[in-house]
N, C-alpha and C positions, 0 to 999 in steps of 0.2 A: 785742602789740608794745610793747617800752620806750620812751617818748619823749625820747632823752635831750637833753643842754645842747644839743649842736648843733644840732642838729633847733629845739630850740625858738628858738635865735638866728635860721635862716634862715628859719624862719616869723615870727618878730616883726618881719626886719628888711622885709618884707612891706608892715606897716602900721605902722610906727614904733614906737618905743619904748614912748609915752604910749596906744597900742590895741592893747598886747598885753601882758594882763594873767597876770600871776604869781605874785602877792603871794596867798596862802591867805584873808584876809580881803575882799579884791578880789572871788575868784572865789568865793568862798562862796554868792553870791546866785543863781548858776547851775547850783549842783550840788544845787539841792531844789525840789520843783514847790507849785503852792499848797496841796495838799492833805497834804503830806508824805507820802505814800503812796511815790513814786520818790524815792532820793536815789544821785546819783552822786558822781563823782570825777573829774578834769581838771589836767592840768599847766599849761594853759594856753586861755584866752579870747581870741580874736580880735575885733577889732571895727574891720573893712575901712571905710573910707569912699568907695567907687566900683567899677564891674563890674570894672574894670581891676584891684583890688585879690584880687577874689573868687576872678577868672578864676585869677591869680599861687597863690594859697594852692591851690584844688584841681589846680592843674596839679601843685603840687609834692606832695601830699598821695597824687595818686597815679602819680608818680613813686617815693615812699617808702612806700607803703602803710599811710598815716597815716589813722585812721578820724577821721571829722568827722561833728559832731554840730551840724546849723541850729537854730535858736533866736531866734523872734523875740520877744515880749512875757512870754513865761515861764509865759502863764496856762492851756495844756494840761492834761487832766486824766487824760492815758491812758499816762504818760510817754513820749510820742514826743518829746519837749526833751529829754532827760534822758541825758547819758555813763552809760558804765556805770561800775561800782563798783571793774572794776580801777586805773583813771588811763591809758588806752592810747589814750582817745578826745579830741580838742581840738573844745571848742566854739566855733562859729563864729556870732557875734551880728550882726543884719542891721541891727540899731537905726540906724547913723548913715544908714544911707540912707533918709534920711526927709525926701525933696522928693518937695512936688504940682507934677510935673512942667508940668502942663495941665492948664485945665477947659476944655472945648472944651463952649461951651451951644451950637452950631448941630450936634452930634451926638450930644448928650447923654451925654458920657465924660466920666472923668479918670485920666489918665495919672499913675501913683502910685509913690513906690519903695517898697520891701518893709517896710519901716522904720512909716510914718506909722502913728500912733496911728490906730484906726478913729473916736476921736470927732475927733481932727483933721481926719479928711478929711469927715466928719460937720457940722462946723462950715462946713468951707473951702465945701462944697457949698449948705449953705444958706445962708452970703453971697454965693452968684449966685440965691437964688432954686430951687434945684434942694436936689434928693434922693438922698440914699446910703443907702438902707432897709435896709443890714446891721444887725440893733441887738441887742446881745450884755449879759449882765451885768458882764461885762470892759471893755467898750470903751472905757473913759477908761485902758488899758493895752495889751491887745493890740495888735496889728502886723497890715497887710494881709497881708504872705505868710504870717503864721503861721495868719489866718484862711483864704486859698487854701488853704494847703498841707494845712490837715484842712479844707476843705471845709464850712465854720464855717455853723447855719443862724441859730436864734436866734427872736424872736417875728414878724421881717416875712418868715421863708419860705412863709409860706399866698401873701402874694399875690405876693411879688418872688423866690422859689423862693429857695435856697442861694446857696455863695458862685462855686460852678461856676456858677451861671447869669446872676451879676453879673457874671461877668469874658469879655469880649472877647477878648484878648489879653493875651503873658503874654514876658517878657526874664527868660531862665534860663540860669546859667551848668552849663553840664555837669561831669562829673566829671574830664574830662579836659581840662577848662582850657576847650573849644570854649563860645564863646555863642550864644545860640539865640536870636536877636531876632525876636520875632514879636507884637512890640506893632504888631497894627492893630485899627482899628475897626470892623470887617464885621461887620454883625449874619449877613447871609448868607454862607456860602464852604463851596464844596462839592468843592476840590480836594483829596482823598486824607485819610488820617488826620487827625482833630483830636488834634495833638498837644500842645495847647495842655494837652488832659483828663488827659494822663499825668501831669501836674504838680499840677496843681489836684486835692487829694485824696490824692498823693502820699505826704505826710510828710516831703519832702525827704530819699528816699530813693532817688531819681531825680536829681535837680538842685537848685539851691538858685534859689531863685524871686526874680529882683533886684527885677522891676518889671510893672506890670502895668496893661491899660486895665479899665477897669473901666465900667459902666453907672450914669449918672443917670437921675432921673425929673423932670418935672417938680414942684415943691410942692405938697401940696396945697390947696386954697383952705379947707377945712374939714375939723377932725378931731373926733370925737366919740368919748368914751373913758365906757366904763361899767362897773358892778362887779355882778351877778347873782348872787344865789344860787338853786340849784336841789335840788330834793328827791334826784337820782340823775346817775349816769351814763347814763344812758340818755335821761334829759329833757334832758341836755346834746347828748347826740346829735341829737338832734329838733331844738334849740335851734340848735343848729348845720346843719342839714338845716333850716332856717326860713331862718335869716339867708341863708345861700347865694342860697337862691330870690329871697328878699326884697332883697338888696343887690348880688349877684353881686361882679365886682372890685371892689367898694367896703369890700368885708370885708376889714382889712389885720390884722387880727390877731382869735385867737380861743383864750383858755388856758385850762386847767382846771384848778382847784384845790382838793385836799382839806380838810378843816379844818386836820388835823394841820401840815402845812407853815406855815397860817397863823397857826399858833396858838404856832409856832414861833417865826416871825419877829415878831408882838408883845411874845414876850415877851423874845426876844433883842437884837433889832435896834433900835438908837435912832432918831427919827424916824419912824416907823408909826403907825400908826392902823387900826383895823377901820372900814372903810367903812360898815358895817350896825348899826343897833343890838342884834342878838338872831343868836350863832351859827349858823351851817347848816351840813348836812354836805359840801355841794359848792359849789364856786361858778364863775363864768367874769368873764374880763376880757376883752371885747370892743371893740374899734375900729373904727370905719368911717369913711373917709375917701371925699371928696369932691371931682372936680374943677371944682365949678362954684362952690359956693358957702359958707361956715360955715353958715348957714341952711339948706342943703340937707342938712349931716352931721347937722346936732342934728336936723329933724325927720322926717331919716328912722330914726337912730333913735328916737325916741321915739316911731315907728310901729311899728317892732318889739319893740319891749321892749312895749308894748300889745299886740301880735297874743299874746308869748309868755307874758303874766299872762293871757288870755284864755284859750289852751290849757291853763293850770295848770302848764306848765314852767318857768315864773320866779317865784319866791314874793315875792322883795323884790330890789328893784335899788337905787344910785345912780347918777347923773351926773354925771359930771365937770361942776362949774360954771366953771371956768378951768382956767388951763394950771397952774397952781398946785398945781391939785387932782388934777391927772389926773395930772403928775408926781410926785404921792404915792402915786398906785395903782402906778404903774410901781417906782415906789422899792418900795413892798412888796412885788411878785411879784420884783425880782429877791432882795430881802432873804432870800428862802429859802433861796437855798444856802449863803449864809455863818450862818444861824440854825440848821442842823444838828449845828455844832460841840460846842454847849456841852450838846448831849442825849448827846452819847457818840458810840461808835463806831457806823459807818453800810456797810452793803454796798450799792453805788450800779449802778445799771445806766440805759444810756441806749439805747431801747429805740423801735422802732418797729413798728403796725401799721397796716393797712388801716383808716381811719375809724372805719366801721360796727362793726369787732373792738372797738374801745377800748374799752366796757363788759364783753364777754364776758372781755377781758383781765384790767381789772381783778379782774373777782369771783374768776376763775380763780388769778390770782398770789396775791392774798390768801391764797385757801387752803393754796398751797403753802409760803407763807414762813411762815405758822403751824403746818406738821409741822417747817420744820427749825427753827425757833425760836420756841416756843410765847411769848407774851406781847409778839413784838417790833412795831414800830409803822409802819405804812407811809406813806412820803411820797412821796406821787403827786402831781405838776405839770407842766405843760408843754401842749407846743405840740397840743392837739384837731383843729385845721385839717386840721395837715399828719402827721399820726401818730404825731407824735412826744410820749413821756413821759419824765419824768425820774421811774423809777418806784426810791426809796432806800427801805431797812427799816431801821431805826435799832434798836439793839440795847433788849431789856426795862428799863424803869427802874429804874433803882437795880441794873443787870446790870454783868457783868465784861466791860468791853472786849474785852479781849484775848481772853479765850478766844469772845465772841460775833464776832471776826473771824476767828477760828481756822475758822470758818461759812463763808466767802467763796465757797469754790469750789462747794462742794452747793448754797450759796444760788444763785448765777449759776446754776448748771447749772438747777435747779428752774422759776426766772423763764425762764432762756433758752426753756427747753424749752417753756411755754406760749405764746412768744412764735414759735419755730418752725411748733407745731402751726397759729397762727392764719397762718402766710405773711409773717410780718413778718423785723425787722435787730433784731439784740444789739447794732448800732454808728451810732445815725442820725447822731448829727453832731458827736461829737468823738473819732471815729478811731479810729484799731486802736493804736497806738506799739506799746509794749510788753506793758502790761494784755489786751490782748485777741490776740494774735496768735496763741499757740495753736491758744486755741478759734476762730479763722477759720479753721487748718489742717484742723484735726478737723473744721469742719463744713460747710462748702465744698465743693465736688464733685471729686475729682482734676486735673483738668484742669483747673478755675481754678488752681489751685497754684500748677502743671504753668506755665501761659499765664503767671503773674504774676513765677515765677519765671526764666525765659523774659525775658521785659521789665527784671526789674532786670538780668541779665547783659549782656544789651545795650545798657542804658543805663550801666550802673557795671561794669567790666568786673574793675575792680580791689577793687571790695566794698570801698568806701571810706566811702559817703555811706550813713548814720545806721544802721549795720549794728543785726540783732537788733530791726527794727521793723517793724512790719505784714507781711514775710514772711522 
């Protein structure tokens, strides 16, 4: 479909003149994702300031069968942001809705719009004292709905699960202009479909997500953050089967990390440091938090980082001696995604198994992405806890780009594939968009499809909302 002048006058006259952008250098910043991997096209950006505004734009959107594409903080990595390349699609930007509605501390919520930076509501939470444990390498940019709407996990999913399980309730404006206000607070409710879940994870290919209650925690009184290196994957596994026993929900974070990735980010990333003084080939960044006391997080760890040098699965550790320090570890592990850049080109998969799999996984992928590309380098990181790896092969050194991306699809298929045999997801926590929709097709059982595709015609009737993503 052409979007022509008219169309685009009665969509701007919407939201005013001054948020409804047109100007090519305007919209530029919207039509390419961080990776540049998806790059679209768009006649025009919207940027509603109220539900009232949102409700106005999809009603007429699919009155006119005008494709809309949600977009909240831009930092997806699977192009589900992303117009497509004809100009037939108008982006529609959640940013200005960006009030903390509520902190409600005698229920432990806040009521958020779609808009709030996640370190905003990060902040706003722990000046009451409380907790919002989504913690993302983005999140001085991402958007709550863009985190909902893919279902965002990050390093505090071991103990506070994903972004579906943070979120309460959820004010969604449908396709056809109707709003769906189902912002409550019931941890319990057991009348009829959680329809809240069609959303959360969505893509905004269902509705576009205005606002949302979401789950605090209380703060914790002590956190203790440590840096481990271990001889294997496998001692990490134990290591991880130790702490569980030994800390239970006090375990709030548990990652794993190759050399390669780290060895990355020292040497790309300014402000790092190597915790240890003498390389290892694996290492873990562990947290445990405590609600009684600081005194009780440091000396419980430092009863198990004792238990796990006495089994011989811990060779050398550190300790976070302040917040200072501990926010250097943290700065290092997220520094790995952006220190892949400067090695070349990278075929990335975000990948999940079964716990106990994660060793047999790794040895197994290794082998495969060394038949499709002899010499290339694997960077294996991420979330141990909860199954989740950020398992990237970064093209041979001193290799051709381009023809080592020309790889991409044999490479996924290869990793996928041992990632099926063990029971696991090609897709743990940043979505299907566009990059993976396919291969959900193809490997999914008929009747998911069948069931999914089912659900978008009855929620979008007119195939308006973020066509060509996740199905």
């Amino acid at each position: 479909m052409t979007i022509d002048a008219a169309l685009i006058a009665r969509f701007s006259k919407i939201v005013g003149a001054r948020y409804a952008l047109t100007d090519p250098d305007e919209i530029a910043p919207y039509e390419e994702e961080p990776r540049g991997l998806f790059r679209g096209k768009t006649p025009l950006v919207l940027r509603p300031g109220s539900v009232e505004d949102v409700s106005a734009i999809l009603r007429l959107a699919s009155e006119t069968g005008t494709a809309v594409v949600p977009q909240g903080g831009n930092t997806g990595l699977v192009g589900g942001q992303m117009p497509d390349g004809e100009g037939s699609e108008i982006v529609l930007s959640l940013s200005r809705l960006n009030r903390i509605r509520e902190i409600d501390l005698k229920s432990n919520t806040a009521t958020v719009e779609a808009g709030v930076v996640l370190q905003t509501l990060q902040d706003a939470a722990a000046d009451k004292d409380r907790l919002f444990p989504l913690s993302l390498g983005s999140q001085g940019s991402c958007q709550i709905g863009g985190n909902l709407s893919s279902n965002a996990g990050g390093v505090g999913a071991l103990a506070y699960g994903t972004a579906r399980d943070l979120c309460l309730g959820v004010e969604v404006v449908l396709p056809t202009g109707e709003v769906f206000d189902d912002l409550r607070k019931l941890k319990k409710d057991n009348t009829g479909y959680d329809l809240k879940d069609l959303f959360v994870g969505g893509e905004g290919t269902l509705g576009v997500i205005t606002a949302a209650v979401v789950k605090l925690f209380p703060m914790p009184k002590g956190r203790e953050l440590a840096w481990a290196a271990l001889p294997s994957p496998r001692d990490a596994l134990r290591f991880f089967e130790l702490a569980g026993d030994r800390v239970g929900n006090g375990l709030t974070a548990f990652e794993l990390i190759e050399r390669t990735p780290l060895a990355f980010a020292l040497a790309h990333v300014s402000g790092t440091a190597d915790p240890l003084a003498d390389p290892h080939p694996w290492y873990v960044m562990i947290e445990i938090s405590s609600g009684r006391s600081a005194d009780d997080a440091k000396e419980t760890m430092e009863e198990l980082l004792t238990a796990a040098f006495e089994e011989g699965l811990v060779v050398d550790a550190a300790l976070a001696q302040n917040e200072a320090q501990a926010n250097a570890f943290r700065h290092l592990r997220e520094a790995m995604s952006e220190a892949q850049k400067p090695e070349g080109a990278s075929i990335k998969h975000d990948i999940s198994v079964p716990a106990a799999a994660i060793p047999d996984f790794i040895e197994r992928a290794g082998i495969e992405a060394q038949k499709i590309a002899p010499g290339c380098r694997v960077i294996c990181f991420g979330h141990m806890g909860d199954g989740n790896l950020h398992y990237n092969v970064a093209q041979p050194k001193d290799g051709d780009g381009d023809a080592y991306l020309a790889l991409y699809r044999p490479m996924n298929d290869a990793i996928h594939g041992v990632v099926r045999d063990l029971g696991g997801s090609f897709s743990a926590e940043h979505g299907i968009g566009r990059m993976k929709r396919d291969e959900l097709i193809a490997t999914q059982p008929p009747i998911a499809t069948e069931l999914m595709r089912r659900v978008k015609a009855a929620f979008d009737p007119a195939g308006i909302m973020n066509p060509h993503k996740v199905i």
